[in-house]
Backbone bond lengths (Angstrom), bond angles and torsions (degrees), N, CA, C in turn:
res aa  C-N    CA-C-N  psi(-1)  N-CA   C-N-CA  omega(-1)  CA-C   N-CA-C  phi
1 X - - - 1.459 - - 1.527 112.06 -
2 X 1.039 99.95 154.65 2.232 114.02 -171.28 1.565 103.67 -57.14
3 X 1.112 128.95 -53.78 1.662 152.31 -172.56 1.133 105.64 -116.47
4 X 1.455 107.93 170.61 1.677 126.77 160.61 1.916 97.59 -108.41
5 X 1.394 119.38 -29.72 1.605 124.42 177.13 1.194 101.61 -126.76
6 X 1.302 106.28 116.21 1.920 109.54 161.33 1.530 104.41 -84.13
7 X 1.554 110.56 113.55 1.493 125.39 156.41 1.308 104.08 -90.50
8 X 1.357 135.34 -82.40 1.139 129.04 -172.22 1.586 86.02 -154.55
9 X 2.497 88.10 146.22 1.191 96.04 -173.27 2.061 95.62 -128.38
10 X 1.432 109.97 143.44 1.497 88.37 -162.80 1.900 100.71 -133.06
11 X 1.296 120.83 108.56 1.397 104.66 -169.10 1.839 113.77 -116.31
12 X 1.020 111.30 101.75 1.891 98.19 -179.23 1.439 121.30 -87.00
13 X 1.542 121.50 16.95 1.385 118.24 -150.28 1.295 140.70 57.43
14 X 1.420 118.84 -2.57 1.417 112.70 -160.67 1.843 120.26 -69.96
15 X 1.666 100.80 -10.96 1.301 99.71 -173.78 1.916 95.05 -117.91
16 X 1.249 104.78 157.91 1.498 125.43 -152.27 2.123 100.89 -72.10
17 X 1.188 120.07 -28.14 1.309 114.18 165.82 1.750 114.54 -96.70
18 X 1.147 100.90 57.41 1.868 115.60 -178.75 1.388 97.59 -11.99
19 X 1.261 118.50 79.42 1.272 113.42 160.49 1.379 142.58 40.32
20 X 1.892 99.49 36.31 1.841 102.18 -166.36 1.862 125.21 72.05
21 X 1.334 91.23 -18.68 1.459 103.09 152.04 1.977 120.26 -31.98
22 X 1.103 125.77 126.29 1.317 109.83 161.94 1.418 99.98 -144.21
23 X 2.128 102.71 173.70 1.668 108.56 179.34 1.191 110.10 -111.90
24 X 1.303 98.74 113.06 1.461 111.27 170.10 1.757 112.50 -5.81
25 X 1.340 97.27 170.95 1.829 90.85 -172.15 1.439 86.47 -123.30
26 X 1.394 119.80 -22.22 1.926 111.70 -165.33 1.829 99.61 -87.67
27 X 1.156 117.12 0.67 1.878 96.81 -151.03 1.671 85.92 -90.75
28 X 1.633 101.97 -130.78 1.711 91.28 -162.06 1.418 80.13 -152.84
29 X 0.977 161.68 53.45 1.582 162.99 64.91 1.844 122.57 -123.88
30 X 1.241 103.68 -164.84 1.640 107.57 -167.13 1.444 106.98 -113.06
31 X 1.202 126.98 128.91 1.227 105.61 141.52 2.080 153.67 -43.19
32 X 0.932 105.34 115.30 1.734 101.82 -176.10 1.324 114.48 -79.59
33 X 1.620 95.38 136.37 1.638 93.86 162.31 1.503 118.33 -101.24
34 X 1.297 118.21 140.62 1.303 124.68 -170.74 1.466 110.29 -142.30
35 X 1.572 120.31 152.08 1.515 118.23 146.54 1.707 114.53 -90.05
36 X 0.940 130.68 -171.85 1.247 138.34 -174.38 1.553 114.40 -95.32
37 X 1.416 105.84 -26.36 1.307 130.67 169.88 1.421 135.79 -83.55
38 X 1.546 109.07 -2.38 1.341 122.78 162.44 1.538 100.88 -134.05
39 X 1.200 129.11 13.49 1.484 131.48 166.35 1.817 98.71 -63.36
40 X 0.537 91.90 133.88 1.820 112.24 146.23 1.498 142.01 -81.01
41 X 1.305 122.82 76.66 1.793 100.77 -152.48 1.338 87.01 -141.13
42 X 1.390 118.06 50.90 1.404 135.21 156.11 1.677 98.93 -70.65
43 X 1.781 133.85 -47.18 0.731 108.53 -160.44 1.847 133.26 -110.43
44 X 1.930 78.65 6.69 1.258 99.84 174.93 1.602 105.34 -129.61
45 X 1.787 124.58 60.12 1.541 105.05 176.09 1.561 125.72 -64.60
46 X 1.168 108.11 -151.18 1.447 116.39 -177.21 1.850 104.69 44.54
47 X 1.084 133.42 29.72 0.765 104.52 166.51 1.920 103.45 -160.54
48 X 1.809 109.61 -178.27 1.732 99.98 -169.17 1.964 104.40 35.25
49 X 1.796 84.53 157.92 1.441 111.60 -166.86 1.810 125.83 -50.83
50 X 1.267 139.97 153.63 1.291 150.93 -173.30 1.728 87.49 -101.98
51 X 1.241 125.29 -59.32 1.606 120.84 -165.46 2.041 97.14 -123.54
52 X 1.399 107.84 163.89 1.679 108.84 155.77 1.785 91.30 -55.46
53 X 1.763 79.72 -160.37 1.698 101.10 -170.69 1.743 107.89 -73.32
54 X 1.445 105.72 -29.04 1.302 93.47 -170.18 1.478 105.47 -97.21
55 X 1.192 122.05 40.61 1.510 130.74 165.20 1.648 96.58 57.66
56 X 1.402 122.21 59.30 1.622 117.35 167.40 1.710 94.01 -143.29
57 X 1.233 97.37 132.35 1.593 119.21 -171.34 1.505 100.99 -91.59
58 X 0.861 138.13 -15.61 1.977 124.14 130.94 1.180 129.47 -59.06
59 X 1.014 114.78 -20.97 1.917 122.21 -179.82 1.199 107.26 -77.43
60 X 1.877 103.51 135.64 1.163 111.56 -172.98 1.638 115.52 -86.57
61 X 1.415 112.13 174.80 1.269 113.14 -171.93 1.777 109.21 -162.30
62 X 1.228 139.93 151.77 1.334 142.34 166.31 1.484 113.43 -85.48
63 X 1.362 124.67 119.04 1.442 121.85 157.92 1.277 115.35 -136.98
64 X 1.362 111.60 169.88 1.220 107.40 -170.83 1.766 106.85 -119.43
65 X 1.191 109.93 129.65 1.636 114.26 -177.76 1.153 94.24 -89.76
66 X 1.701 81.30 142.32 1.671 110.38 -175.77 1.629 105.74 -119.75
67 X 0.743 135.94 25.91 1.755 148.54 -176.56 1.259 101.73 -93.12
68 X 1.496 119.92 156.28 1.775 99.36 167.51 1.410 128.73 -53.31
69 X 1.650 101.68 166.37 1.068 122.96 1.13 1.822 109.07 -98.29
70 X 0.865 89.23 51.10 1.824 93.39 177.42 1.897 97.81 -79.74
71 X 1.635 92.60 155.27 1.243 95.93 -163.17 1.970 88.79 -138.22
72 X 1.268 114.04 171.45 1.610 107.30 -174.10 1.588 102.72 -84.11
73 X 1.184 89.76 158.17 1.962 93.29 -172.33 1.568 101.92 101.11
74 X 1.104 124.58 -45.95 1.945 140.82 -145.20 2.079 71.13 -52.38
75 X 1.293 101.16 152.21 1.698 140.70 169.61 0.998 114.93 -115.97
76 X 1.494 117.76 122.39 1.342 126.21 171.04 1.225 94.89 -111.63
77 X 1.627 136.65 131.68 1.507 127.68 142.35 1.801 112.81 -115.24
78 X 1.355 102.52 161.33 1.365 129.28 -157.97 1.588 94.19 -133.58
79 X 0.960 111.08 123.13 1.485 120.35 -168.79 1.315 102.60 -125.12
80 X 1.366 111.58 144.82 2.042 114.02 -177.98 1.217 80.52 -125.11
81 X 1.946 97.80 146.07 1.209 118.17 159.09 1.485 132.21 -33.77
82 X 1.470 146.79 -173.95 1.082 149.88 -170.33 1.508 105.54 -97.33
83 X 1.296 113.06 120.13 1.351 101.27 175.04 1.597 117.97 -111.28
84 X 1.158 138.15 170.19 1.565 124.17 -155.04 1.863 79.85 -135.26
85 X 1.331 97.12 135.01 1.318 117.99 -175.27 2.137 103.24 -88.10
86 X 1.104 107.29 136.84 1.819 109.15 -171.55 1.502 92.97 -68.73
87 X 1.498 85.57 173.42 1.961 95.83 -148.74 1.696 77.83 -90.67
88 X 1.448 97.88 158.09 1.697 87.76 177.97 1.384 121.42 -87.54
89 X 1.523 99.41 140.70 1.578 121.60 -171.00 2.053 104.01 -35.70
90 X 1.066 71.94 135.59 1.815 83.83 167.09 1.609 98.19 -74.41
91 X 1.700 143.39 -59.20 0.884 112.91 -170.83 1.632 119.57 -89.90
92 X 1.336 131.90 18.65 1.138 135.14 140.84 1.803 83.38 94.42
93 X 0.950 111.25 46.61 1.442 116.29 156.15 1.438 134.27 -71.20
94 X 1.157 118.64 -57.91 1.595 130.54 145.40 1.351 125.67 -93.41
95 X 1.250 146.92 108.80 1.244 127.31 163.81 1.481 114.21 -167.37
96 X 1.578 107.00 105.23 1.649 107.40 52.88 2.112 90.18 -99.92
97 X 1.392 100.31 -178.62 1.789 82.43 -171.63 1.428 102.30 -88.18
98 X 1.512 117.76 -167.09 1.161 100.21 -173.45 2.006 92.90 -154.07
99 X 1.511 119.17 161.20 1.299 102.24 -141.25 2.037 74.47 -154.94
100 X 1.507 86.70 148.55 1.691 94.31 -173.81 1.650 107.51 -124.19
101 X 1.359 100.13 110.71 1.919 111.07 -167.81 1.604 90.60 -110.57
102 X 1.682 88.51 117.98 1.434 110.33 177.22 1.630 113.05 -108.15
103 X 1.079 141.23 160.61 1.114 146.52 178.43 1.782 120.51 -168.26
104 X 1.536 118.99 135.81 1.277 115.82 -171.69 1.586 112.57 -87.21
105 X 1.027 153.93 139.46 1.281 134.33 -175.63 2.226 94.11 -135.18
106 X 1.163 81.54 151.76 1.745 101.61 174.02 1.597 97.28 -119.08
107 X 1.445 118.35 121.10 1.311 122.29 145.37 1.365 119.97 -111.36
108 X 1.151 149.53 151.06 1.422 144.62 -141.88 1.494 100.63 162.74
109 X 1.348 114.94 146.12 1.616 127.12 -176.59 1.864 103.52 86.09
110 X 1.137 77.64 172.52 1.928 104.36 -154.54 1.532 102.53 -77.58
111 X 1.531 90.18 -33.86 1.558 108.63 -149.93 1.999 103.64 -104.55
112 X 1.441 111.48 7.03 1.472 122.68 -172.54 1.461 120.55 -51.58
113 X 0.988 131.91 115.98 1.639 147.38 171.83 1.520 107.72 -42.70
114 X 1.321 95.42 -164.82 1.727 108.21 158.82 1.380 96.53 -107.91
115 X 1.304 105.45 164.29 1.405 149.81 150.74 1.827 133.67 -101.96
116 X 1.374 114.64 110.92 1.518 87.06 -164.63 1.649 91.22 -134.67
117 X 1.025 110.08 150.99 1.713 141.15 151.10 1.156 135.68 -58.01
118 X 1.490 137.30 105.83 1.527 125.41 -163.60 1.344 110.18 -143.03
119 X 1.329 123.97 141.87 1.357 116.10 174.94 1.912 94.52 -129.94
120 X 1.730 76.79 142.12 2.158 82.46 -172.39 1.555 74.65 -140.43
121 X 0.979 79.83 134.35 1.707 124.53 169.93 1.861 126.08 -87.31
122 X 1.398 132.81 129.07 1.030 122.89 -137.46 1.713 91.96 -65.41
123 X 1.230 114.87 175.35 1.600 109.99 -173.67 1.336 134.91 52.44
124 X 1.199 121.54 2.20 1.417 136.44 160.17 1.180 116.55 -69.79
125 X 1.127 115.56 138.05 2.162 111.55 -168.17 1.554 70.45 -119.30
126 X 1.183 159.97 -99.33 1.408 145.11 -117.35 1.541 115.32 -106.75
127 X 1.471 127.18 136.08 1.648 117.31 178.71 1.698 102.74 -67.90
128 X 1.395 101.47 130.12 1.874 103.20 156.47 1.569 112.16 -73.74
129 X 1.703 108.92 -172.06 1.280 100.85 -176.07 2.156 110.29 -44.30
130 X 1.462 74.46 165.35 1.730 106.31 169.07 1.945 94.11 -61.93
131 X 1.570 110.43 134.06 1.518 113.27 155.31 0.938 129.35 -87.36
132 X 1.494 110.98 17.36 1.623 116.42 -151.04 1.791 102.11 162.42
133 X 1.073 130.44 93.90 1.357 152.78 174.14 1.796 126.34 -102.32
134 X 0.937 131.05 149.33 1.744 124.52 168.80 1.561 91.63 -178.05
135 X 1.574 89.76 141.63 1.765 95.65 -177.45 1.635 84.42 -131.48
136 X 1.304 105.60 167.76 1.935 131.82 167.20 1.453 100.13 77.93
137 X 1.212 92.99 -178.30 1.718 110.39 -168.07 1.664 99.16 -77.45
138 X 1.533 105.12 137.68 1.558 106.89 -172.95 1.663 104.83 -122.26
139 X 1.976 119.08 8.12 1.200 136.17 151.34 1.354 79.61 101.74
140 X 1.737 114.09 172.70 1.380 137.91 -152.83 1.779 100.15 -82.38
141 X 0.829 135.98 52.71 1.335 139.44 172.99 1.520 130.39 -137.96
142 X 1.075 145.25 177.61 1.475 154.06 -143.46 1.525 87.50 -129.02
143 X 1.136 102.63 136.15 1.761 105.75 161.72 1.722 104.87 -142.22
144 X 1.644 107.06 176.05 1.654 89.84 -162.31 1.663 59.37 -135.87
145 X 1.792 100.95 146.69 1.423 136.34 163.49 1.715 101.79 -114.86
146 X 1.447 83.91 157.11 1.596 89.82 174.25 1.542 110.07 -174.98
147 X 1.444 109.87 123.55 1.454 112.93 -163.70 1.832 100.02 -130.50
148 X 1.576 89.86 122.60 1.493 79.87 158.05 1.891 138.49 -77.63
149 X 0.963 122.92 157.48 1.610 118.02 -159.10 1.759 88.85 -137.73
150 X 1.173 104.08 154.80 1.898 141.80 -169.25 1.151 125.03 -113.17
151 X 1.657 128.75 13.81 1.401 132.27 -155.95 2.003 110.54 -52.73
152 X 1.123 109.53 121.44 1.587 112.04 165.72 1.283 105.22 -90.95
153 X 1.337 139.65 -1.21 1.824 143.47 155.74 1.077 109.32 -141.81
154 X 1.581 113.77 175.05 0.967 132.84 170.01 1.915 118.96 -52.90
155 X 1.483 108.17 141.04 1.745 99.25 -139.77 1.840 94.09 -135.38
156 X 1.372 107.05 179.63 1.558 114.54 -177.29 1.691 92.76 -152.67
157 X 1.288 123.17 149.87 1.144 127.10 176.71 1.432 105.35 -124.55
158 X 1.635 122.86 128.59 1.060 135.54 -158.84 2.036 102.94 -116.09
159 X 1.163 79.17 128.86 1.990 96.31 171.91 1.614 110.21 -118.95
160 X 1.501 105.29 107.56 1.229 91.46 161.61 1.425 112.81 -146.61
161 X 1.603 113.75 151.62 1.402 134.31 -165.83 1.781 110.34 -96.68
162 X 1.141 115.10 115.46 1.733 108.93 174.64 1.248 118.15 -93.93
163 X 1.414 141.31 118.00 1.294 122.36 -174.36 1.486 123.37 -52.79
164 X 1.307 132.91 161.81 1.236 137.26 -178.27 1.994 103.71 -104.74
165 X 1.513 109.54 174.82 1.144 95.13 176.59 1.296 152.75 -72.83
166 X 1.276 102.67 14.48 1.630 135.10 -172.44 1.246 118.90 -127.31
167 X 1.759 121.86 175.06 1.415 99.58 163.49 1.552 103.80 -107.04
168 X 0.949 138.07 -29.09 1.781 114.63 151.44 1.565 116.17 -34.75
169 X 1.316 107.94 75.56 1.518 121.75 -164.68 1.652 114.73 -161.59
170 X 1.831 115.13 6.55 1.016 120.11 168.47 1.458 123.23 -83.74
171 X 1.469 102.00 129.68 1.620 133.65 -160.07 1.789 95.66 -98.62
172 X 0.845 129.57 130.11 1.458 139.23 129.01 1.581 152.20 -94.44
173 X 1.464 126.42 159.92 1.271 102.30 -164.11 1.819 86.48 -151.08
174 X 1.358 111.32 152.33 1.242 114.95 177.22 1.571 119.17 -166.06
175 X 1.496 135.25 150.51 1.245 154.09 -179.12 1.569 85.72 47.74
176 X 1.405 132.46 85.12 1.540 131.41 98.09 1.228 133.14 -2.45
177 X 1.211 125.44 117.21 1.384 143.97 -179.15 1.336 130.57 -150.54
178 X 1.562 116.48 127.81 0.987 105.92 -164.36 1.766 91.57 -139.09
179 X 1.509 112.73 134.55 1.527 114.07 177.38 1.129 109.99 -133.60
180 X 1.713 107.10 170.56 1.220 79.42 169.24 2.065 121.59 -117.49
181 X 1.092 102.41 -175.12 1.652 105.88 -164.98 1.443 102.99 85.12
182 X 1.712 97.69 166.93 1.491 101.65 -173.05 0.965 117.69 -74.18
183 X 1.176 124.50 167.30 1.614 134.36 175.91 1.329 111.47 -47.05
184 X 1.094 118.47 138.01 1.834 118.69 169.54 1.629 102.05 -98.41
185 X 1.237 106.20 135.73 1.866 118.45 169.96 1.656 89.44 -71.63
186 X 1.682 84.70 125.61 1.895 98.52 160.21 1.796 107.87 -58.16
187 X 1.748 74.47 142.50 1.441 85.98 169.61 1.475 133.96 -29.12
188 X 1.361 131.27 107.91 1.533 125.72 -164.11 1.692 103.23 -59.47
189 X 1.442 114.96 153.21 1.196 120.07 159.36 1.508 132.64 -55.87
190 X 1.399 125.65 160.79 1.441 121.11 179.96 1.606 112.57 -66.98
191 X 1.442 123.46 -30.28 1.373 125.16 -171.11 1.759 89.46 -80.79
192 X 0.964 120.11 -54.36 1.588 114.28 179.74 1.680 109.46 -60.12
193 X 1.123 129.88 -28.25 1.667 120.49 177.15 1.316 98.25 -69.56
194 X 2.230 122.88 -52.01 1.209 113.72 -168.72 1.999 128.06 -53.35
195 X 1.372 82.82 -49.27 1.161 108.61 173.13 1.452 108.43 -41.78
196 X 1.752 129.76 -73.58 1.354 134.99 173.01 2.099 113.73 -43.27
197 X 1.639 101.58 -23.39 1.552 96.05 -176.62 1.835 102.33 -80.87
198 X 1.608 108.01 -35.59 1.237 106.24 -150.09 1.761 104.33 -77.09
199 X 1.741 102.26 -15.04 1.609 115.50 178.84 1.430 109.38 -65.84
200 X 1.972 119.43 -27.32 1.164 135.12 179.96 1.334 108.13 -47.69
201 X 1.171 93.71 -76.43 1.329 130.08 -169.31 1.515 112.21 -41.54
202 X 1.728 115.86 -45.99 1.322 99.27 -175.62 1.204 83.68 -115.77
203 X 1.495 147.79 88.34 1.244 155.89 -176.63 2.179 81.57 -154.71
204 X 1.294 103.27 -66.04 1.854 126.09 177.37 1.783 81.28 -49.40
205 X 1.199 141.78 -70.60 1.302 126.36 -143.73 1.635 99.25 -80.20
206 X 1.341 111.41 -40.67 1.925 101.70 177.15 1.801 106.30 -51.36
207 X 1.250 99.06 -48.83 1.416 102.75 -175.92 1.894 124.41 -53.71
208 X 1.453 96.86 -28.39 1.511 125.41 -175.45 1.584 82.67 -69.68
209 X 1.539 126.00 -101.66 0.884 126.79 -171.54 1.494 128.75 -49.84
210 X 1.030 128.21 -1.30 1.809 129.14 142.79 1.049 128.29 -49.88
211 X 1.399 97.62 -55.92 1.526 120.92 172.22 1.583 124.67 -61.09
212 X 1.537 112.23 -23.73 1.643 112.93 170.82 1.160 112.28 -84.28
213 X 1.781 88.43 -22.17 2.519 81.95 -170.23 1.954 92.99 -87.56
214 X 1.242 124.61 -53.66 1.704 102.48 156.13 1.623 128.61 -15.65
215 X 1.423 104.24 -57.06 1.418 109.53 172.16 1.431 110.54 -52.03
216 X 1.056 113.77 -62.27 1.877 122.42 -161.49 2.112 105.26 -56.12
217 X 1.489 122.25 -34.05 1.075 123.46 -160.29 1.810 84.11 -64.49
């Protein structure tokens, strides 16, 4: 296993052994690593990324080609190293603990597959459901997923891309992350904070005026 304590684990591809990353041996092709800048997509445009996540056209990234001879259905999995779950807390703060695996994904093209999320657990021969799934075109942009996960052992987190019925059907994936504790909800928006103050507010005034007609009986 990678650690003896997973604090935080952080992978963007940029160096040529993706981070202990490997491809499955059962699925029915591999994922590629590529920059955007030695991609080729003269012959498949409109579809997969222009830059990685952080919008730099040297930055590397994983996708999976969907051109021949890929066929629809075809499985790509992406397998993460072994990770070792923390010994459990003496004061029983988390447990079992629990750990928040984020990942950016690009879907783009007409013809886009699914994408799915998996966590396998050491000794597990088969993945259960997806923790985290999305199929069709989600338009030319980067989006960030993030799922919290429950490991009772030491664990591997699985990415894999299915082709769609076309080859405008390339999926990408980039900066992996894995921490630990649950996921935190992004910062709420300003119309959602106002909104939650202004419910306060006249939540305090129903209560105000309850309280005077109580008084009056």
């Amino acid at each position: 296993p990678i650690n003896p304590h997973l604090r935080e684990f952080h992978c963007s591809f940029e160096e040529e052994p993706i981070c202990m990353f490997t491809q499955d041996k059962n699925d029915d092709f591999d994922w590629t690593r590529h920059s955007a800048a030695t991609r080729d997509t003269k012959y498949t445009p409109n579809t997969g990324p222009s830059t990685d996540h952080t919008g730099s056209k040297q930055g590397f990234y994983m996708y999976i080609e969907t051109s021949r001879p890929r066929k629809e259905g075809d499985q790509a999995r992406l397998v993460s190293p072994f990770f070792n779950i923390a010994p459990k807390n003496p004061y029983g703060i988390t447990n079992p603990p629990a750990y928040c695996f984020g990942f950016f994904y690009h879907m783009y093209g007409k013809h886009i597959g699914t994408l799915n999320a998996f966590l396998k657990q050491k000794g597990q021969m088969t993945l259960e459901a997806p923790l985290w799934s999305l199929s069709s075109n989600q338009g030319d942009r980067w989006k960030q997923a993030k799922v919290s996960i429950h490991p009772t052992s030491s664990f591997q987190v699985v990415l894999e891309g299915i082709r769609g019925p076309g080859i405008e059907g390339d999926i990408a994936i980039d900066d992996i992350t894995l921490e630990e504790g649950e996921c935190r909800d992004p910062p709420p928006n300003i119309s959602a904070n106002a909104l939650s103050t202004s419910s306060h507010i006249w939540l305090l005034y129903a209560t105000l005026v309850l309280t005077l007609l109580e008084g009056q009986r």
